[in-house]
C-alpha positions in Angstrom: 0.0 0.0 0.0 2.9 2.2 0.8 4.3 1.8 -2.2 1.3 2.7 -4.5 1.3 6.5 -2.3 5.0 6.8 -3.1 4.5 5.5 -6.9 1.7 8.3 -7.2 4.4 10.9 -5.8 6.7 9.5 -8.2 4.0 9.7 -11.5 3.5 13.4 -10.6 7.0 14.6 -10.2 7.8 12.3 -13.7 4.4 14.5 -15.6 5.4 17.6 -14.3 9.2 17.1 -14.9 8.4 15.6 -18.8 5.9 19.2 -18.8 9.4 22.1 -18.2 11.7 19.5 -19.9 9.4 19.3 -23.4 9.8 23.3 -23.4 13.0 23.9 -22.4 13.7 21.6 -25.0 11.6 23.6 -27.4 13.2 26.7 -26.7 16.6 25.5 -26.7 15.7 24.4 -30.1 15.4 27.3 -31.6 18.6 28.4 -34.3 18.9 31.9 -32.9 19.9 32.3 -29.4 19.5 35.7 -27.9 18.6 37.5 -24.6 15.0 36.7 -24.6 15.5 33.5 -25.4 17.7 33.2 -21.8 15.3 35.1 -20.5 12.9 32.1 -21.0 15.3 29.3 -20.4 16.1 31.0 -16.9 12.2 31.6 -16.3 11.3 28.0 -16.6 14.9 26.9 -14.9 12.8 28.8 -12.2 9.8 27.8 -12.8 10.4 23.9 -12.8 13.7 23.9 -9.5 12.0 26.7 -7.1 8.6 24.7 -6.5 10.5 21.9 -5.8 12.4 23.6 -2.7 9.4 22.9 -0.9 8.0 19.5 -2.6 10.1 16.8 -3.2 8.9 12.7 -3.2 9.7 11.5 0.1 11.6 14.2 1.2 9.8 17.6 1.2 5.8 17.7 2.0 5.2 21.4 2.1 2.5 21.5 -0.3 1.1 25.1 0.2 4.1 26.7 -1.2 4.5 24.4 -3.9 1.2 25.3 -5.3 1.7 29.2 -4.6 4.9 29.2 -6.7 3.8 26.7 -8.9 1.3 28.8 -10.2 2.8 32.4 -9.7 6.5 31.0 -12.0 4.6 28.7 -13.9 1.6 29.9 -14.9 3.0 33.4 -15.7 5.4 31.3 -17.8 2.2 29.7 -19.6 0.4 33.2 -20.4 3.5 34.9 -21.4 3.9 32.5 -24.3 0.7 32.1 -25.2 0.8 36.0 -25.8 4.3 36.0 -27.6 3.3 34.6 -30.8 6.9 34.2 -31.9 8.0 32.1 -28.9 8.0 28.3 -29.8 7.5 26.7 -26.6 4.1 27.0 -26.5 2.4 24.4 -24.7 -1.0 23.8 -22.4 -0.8 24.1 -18.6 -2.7 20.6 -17.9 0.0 18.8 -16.2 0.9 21.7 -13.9 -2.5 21.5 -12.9 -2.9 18.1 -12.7 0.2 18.3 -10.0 -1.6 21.4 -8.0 -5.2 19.3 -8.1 -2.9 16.4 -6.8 -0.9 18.5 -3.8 -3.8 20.5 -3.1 -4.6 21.3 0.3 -7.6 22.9 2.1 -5.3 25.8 2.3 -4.5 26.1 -1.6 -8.3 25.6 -2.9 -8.3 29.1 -3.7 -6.0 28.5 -6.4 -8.7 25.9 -8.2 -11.2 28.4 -9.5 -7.7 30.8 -10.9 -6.8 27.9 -12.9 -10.2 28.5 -14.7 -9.6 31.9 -14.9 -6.3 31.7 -16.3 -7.1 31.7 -20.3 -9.4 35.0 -19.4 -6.0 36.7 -18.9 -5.1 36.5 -22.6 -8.9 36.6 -23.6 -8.8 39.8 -25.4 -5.8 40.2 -26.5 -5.9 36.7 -28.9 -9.3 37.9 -29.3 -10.7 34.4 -28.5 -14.6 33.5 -28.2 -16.1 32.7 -24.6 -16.0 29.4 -26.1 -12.8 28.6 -26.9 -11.8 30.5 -23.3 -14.0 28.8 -21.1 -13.0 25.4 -22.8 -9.4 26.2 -22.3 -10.0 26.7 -18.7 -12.7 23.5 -18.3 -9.5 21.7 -19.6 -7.2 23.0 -16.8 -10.3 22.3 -14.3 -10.7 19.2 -15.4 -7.0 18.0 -14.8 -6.7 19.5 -11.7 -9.8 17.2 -10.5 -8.0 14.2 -11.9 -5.0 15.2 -9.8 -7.4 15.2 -6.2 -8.9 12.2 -7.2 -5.6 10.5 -7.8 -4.3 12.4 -4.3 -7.7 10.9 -2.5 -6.9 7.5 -4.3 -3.3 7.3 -3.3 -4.4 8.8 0.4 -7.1 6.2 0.5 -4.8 3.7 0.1 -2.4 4.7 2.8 -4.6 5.3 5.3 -5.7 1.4 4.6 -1.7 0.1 4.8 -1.8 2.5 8.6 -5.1 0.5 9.3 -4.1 -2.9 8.2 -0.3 -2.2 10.1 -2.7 -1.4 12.9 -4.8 -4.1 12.8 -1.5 -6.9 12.7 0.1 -5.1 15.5 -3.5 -5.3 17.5 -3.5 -8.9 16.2 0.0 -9.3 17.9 -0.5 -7.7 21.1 -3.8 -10.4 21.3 -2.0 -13.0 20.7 0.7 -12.0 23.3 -1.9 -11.4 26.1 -4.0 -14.3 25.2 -0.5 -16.4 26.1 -0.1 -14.3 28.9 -3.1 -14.4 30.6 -3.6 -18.4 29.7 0.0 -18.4 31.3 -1.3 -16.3 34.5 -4.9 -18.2 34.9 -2.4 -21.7 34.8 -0.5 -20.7 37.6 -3.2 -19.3 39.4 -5.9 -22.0 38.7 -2.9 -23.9 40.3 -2.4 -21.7 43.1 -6.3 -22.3 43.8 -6.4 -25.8 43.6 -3.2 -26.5 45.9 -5.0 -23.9 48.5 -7.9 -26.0 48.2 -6.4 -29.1 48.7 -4.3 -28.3 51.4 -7.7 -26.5 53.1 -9.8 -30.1 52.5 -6.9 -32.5 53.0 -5.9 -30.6 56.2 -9.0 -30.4 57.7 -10.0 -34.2 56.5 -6.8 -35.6 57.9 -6.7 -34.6 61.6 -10.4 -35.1 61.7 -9.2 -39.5 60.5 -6.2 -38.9 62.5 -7.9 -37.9 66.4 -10.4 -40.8 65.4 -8.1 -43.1 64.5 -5.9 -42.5 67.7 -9.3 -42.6 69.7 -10.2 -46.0 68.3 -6.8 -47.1 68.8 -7.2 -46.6 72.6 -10.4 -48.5 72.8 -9.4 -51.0 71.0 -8.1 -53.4 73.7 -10.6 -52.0 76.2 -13.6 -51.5 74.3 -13.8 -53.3 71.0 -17.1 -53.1 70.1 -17.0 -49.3 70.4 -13.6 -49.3 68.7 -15.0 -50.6 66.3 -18.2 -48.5 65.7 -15.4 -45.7 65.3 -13.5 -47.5 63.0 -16.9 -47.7 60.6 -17.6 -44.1 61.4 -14.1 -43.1 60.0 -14.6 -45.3 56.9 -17.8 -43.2 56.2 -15.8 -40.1 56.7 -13.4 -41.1 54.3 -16.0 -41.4 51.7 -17.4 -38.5 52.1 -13.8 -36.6 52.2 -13.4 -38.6 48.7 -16.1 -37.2 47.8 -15.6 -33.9 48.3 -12.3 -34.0 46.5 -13.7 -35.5 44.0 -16.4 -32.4 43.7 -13.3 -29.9 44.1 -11.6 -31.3 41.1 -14.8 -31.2 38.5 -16.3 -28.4 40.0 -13.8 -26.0 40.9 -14.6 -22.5 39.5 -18.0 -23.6 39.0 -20.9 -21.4 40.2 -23.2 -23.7 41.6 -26.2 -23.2 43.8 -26.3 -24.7 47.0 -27.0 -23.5 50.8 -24.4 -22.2 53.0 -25.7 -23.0 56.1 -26.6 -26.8 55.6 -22.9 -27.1 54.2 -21.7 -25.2 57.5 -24.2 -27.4 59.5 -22.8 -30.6 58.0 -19.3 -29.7 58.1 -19.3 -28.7 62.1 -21.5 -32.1 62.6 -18.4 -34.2 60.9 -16.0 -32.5 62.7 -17.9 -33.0 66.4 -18.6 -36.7 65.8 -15.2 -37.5 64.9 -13.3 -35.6 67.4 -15.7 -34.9 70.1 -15.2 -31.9 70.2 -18.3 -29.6 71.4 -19.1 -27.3 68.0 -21.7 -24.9 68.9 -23.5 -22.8 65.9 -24.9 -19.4 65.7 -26.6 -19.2 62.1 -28.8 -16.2 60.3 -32.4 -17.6 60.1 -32.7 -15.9 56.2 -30.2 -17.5 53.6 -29.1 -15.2 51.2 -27.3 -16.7 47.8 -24.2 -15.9 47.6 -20.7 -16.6 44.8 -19.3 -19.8 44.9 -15.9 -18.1 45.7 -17.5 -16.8 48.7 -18.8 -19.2 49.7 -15.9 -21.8 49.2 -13.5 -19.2 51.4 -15.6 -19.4 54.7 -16.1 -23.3 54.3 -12.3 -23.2 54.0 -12.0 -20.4 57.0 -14.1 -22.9 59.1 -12.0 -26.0 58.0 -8.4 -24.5 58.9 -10.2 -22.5 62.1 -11.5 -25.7 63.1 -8.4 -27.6 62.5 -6.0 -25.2 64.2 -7.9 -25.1 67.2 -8.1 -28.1 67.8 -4.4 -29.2 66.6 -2.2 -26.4 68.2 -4.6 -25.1 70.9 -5.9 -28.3 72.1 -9.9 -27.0 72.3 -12.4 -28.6 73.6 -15.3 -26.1 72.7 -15.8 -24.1 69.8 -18.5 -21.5 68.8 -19.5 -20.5 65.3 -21.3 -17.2 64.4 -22.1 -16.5 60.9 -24.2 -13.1 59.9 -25.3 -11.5 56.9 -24.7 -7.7 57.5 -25.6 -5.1 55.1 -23.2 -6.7 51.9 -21.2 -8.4 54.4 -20.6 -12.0 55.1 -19.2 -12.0 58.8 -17.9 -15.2 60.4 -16.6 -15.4 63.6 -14.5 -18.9 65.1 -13.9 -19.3 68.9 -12.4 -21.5 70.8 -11.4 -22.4 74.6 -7.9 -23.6 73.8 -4.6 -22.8 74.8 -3.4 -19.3 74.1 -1.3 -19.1 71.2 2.1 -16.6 71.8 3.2 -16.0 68.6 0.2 -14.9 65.9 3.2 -16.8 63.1 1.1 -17.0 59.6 1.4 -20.6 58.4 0.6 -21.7 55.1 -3.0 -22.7 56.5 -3.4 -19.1 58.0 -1.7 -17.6 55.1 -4.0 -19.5 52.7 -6.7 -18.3 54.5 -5.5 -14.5 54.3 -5.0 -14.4 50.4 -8.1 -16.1 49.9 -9.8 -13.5 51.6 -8.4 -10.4 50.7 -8.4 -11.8 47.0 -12.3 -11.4 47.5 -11.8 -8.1 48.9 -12.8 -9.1 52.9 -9.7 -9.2 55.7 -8.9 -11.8 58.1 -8.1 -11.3 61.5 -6.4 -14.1 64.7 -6.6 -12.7 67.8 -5.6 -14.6 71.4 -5.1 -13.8 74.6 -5.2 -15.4 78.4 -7.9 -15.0 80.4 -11.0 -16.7 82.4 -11.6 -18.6 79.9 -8.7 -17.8 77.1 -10.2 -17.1 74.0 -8.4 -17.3 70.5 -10.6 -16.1 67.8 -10.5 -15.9 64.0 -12.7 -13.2 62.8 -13.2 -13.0 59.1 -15.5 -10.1 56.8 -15.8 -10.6 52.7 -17.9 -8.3 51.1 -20.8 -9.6 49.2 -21.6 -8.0 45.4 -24.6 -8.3 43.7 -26.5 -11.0 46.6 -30.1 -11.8 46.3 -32.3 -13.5 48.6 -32.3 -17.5 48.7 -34.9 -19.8 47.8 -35.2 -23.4 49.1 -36.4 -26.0 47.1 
């Protein structure tokens, strides 16, 4: 595309060139050389090198100028021989125009209708018709249109070769985020699902472990208890199958289903497997909620749950979830032993970025007293909730 715009340049300059090179020529050809005839071999020397101080293929683009002394040297030049009878290099002055029509600007439009006026200069004293005048300067019209259809062409072009350069460069940049951004959602898709397994497996684990040394200690004393444990653990271990199994297909899925009976069921398991006294404070009206919400205070609960009963030894813990206005607030105490240093562990750490990725904060606070109390308090805004429906 470029190079059409630059072979239009090219065909101008080569027209206008061949139009002061056919009448220098002429002039030169003439037997007698005298003064006036150096005169005119200076005057279109002038006429055909000045115009070209300020347009120049590829070089030179002031176009205003060009026109202005194109037509001042040029087409003085063209009425002067047309009046001089005895000057041989008489010629038209369609190709000059057809250069002006093609560097015209909105600033050189003036100089269209004087191309049309031109031949009225020497009207009267040829003593030509209206006729022959006005088709004289039709002609000059007419070329100079053919040179701003050829600009608009050549222009029209161009302006295609920017889009279409545009439009590959656009096409690049895609492709470079699209690998980018598949590259990002990998590593984070990856970050999610080791967070989630570490939440689930964590939380599944200690649960089978504390039964699993509490069957062990029955098991010479009490048998048939040790026993009802053991099948009690095999049933958790399905259903912890199970729930891996839901995080692997499901994960990133929005799917419906009701916080509370999940929070219900999850602080049952945990109480019948570790005897642990779970007690539940719980809104009375669901609301629905994202599945990224809700999946971080399941996991909150999990890794509360877990740490108090792992590194504080609780016996009792107490959960209050609330639906403020677009705030999820859940709050995890527990009665065990104080902790000194608030460290953040990958569990609490998990917990943090999950969280704050969903715009809410995480706070652990602990301190001795009559009981001590460590609590976990967590808030994660809610966008866009809506009021549940059971089935």
């Amino acid at each position: 595309m470029k190079k059409i715009l630059s072979f239009m340049d090219w065909g101008i300059f080569a027209l206008r060139s061949y139009h002061y090179i056919l009448l220098l020529s002429r002039v030169l050809a003439v037997s007698e050389f005298s003064n006036r005839t150096f005169m005119y071999v200076l005057w279109l020397s002038i006429a055909f090198v000045v115009p070209l101080l300020f347009w120049f293929p590829g070089r030179r683009e002031n176009k205003f100028w060009f026109c202005v002394l194109e037509l001042l040297l040029g087409g003085s030049y063209y009425v002067s021989s047309v009046m001089h009878p005895d000057l041989t290099s008489k010629a038209d002055y369609l190709l000059p125009s057809l250069a002006m029509g093609y560097l015209s600007t909105k600033q050189t439009l003036w100089i269209v209708p004087l191309l049309v006026c031109i031949p009225f200069s020497f009207q009267s004293g040829l003593r030509l018709s209206w006729e022959q005048t006005l088709s004289v300067g039709t002609d000059n019209l007419l070329f100079c249109f053919i040179g701003m259809w050829a600009s608009f062409v050549a222009n029209a072009y161009d302006q295609k070769n920017k889009l279409v350069a545009e439009v590959e460069q656009q096409n690049r940049l895609l492709t470079h985020y699209t690998a980018e951004v598949e590259k990002m959602t990998l590593l984070e898709e990856r970050s999610r699902m080791s967070k989630e397994l570490h939440d689930t497996l964590g939380h599944s684990f200690i649960s089978l472990i504390l039964s699993l040394d509490a069957s062990i200690a029955l098991m010479d004393r009490k048998p048939a208890e040790a026993k009802d444990r053991l099948i009690r653990i095999r049933a958790l271990a399905e259903e912890n199958l199970e729930e891996m199994r839901s995080i692997v297909h499901e994960m990133g899925e929005e799917e419906e289903s009701s916080l509370i009976r999940q929070v219900e069921s999850l602080a049952n398991r945990f109480r019948d497997h570790t005897g642990t006294a779970v007690t539940l404070s719980l809104p009375e009206i669901e609301q629905s909620i994202r599945f990224e919400v809700r999946q971080a205070i399941l996991r909150v609960i999990q890794e509360s749950f877990t740490n108090a009963l792992k590194h504080g030894k609780a016996s009792q813990l107490h959960l209050t979830l609330r639906y403020a206005e677009r705030i999820l607030q859940l709050t995890v105490r527990n009665n065990g032993k104080p902790i000194d240093k608030l460290n953040d562990g990958f569990g609490l750490t998990t917990m943090k970025h999950r969280v704050e990725r969903l715009g809410g904060c995480l706070h652990l606070s602990s301190g001795e007293g009559t009981p001590a109390i460590t609590e976990v308090r967590c808030e994660i805004p809610l966008k866009g909730v809506k009021p549940y429906d059971e089935d």
